[in-house]
Structures are given as C-alpha cells and as structure tokens.
N, C-alpha and C positions, 0 to 999 in steps of 0.2 A: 504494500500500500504506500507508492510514494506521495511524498509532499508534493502538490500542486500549487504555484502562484501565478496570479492573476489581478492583472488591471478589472476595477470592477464599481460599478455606482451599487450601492445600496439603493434598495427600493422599500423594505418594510423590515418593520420585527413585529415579534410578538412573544410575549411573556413564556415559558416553560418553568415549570415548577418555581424553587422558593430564587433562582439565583441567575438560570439560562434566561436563552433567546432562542430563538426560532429566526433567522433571517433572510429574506428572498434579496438575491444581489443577482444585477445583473455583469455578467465578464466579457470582456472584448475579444477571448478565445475561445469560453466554452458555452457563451448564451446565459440564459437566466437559470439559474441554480437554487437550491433552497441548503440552508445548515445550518448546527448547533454551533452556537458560542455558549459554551460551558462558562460559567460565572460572570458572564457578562454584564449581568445587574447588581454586580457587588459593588460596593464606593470606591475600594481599590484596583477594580480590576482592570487590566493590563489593556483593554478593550481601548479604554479614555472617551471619548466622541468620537471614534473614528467608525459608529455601526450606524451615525445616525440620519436618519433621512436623506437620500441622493447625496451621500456626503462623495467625495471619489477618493478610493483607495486603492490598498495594493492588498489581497486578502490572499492569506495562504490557511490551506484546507487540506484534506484527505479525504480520497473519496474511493468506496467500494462500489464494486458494480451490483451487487446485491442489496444494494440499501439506496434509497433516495435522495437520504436528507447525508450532505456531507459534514465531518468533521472540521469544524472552521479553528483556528490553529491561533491565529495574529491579524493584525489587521493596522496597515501603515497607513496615514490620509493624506492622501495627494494635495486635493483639495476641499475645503468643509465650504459649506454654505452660512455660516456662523456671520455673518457680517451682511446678511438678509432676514436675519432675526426682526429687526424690529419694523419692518416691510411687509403689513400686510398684505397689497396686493400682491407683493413678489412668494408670501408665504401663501398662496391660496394659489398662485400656477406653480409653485414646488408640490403641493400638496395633490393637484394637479395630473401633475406629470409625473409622478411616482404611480398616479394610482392608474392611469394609461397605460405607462409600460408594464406594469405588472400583473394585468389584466390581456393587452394584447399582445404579449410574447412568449410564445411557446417556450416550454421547458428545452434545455441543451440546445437551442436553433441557433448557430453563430448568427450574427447579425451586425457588421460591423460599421454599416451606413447609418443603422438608429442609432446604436451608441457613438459614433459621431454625432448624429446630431442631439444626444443629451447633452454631451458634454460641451457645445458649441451656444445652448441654449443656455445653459448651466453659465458658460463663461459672458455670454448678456445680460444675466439679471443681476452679476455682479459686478459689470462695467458700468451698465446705467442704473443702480438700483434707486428709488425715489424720483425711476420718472415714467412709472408706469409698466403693468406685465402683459397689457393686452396683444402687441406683437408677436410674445413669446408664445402666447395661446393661441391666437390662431396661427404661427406658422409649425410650431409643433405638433397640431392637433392635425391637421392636412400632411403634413409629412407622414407623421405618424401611422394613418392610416394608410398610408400610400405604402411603407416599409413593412408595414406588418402582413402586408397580401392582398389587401382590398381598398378601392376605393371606388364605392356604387356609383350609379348613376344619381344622384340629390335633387335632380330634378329644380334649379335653381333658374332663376331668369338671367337674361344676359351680360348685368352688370356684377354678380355674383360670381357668376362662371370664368369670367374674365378676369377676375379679383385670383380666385381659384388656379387659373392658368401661370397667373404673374409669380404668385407665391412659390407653384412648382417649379416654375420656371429659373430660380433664386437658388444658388447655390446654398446647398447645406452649412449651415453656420453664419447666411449673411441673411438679410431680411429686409421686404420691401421696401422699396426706394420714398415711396411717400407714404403720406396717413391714408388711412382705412374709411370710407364713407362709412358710418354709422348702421345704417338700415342695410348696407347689400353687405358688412361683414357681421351684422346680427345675423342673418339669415344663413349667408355661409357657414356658422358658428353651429345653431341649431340644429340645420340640414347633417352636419357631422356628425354631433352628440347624438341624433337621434339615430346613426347608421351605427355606430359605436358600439350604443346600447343595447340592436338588433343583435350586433355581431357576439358580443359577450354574452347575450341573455340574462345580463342583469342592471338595474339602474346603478350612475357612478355618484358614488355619493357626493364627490364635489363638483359636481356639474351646478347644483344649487347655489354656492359659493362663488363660482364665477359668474353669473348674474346678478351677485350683491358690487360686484366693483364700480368702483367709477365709472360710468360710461366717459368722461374725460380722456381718461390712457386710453381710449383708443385712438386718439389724435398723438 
C-alpha cells in the first residue's frame, strides 16, 4: 500500500466519530476521492486549516483497492481561502462551488480542465475580493457544466444565448470582457441551476443563497 501525493482542492468534511473526518477532495491526478483524516478534529492536530473548504493543498493518503474511502496521511496548503473570510458574497460562490463540484464529478474521473478552472476561479475571488462574486458564478456555473459532460439545450432567447457563447468562448481562468445585463444573465443563471438540478436529482442547497446577493456584483 504505497503513499500516494496529490495536488488537491478540498471540497467537504464531515464529522466521524468523537475526533475524525470524513473528506471529499478533489486531485488533479486521480479525480474526486473520498478519506479518513484520523484526529483531525482534535485542537492539536497536525491537520491545522489545511482540510478546510476549497482550501488547495498537497494531500498524501493510502489507498486500497478494496476499500473506498482512502487513508489521508498529511495535508500541506498551497493555498487557503482564509482572506475571503469576511466576504460574504465571495463566501456564498465558495460555498457554491464546493457544492457543484462535489455533486457533478464523478468518483476517480481525472478531470484536469475543471480543476483548472477551480483553481483559476479560486485565484479571482482573491484578487478582487470586495468587488463582487457574480462573475465567478456564472462563469463557473457554464463551464462547469460544460466539463462535467452536459450542457442541455436551456432553451434561452437570443440575448442569453449569446451571453452563453461569449463566456465559453473565454479562456479558462479569464472572464468576460464587460458587465452582464441583468435580466439575460438572471435567466442564463436559472436556465442552469434548473439543468443542474435535473442532472443531480436533487435540489442545491445554495442555489437559494445566491439569489440573496447583490444584484449590484453583477455589474
């Protein structure tokens, strides 16, 4: 059973017994993974911030081919989101975007063009952070689907469509050249979340949260 390391964004925990974690990380070699961090929730543990939310680290694990969940080992952090903290529109597209990718990405599917552009969106909200995440939300949300296998038909009017084309059209990691009209990237936005929701078959819980933002950021 050797040591495995991997470039990886964290996407979720969750509690195990009085001390663990449960973590879904996604890697830029071996796709989205799930594993124990053994005392992760202790004050001292060796862990630090480096499990938390989309933080990007460098995670070393062991993994059997007869078990699912891998033994997670260390975990170095590249780079944390800790300086988006007190940003809550920028914490409501992390909260976001963790719960996207972790929803549309298959178990072990390398995937090397979404985690580009996590990590490209990731490196936006903390270049301009306090000047709105609406960008990041819809150009993440349209990639996103685009990377994951599907992008239906939305059935969208022409000013929507063409909104839609400009964004794909936009290299991975850069994003639209001007502001968003209001009403054709509301509809764009909608038209997504509702294909999304088809595709996962289940509601995203923070789809609700991004309709409390500013409609301002989206300028």
């Amino acid at each position: 059973m050797p040591l495995l390391t991997s470039e990886s964004i964290v996407l979720r925990t969750y509690p195990l017994r009085e001390a663990d974690l449960i973590v879904n990380f996604f890697t830029r070699d071996q796709g989205k993974l799930r594993g124990v961090a053994r005392r992760a929730r202790r004050p001292k543990s060796g862990f630090g911030s480096s499990l938390e939310r989309l933080t990007h680290s460098r995670i070393s694990y062991f993994q059997k081919e007869t078990r699912e969940l891998v033994n997670i080992g260390d975990s170095e952090i590249l780079n944390s989101q800790f300086s988006l903290a007190s940003d809550y529109a920028a914490g409501v597209a992390l909260d976001y975007m963790a719960e996207l990718a972790d929803h549309l990405l298959p178990p072990h599917e390398v995937n090397e063009r979404f985690f580009r552009l996590m990590l490209a969106m990731l490196a936006h909200l903390r270049e301009h952070r306090g000047q709105g995440a609406w960008p990041v939300v819809f150009y993440f949300t349209l990639w996103a689907v685009r990377l994951a296998g599907f992008l239906p038909d939305m059935h969208l009017n022409e000013e929507s469509a063409s909104l839609a084309r400009e964004i794909l059209a936009t290299p991975i990691g850069q994003l639209p050249p001007h502001p968003y009209s209001r009403t054709f990237a509301a509809q764009l936005r909608r038209g997504l979340l509702l294909a999304i929701e088809n595709h996962v078959e289940r509601r995203l819980l923070t789809a609700p949260l991004i309709e409390t933002l500013d409609p301002q950021s989206v300028n």
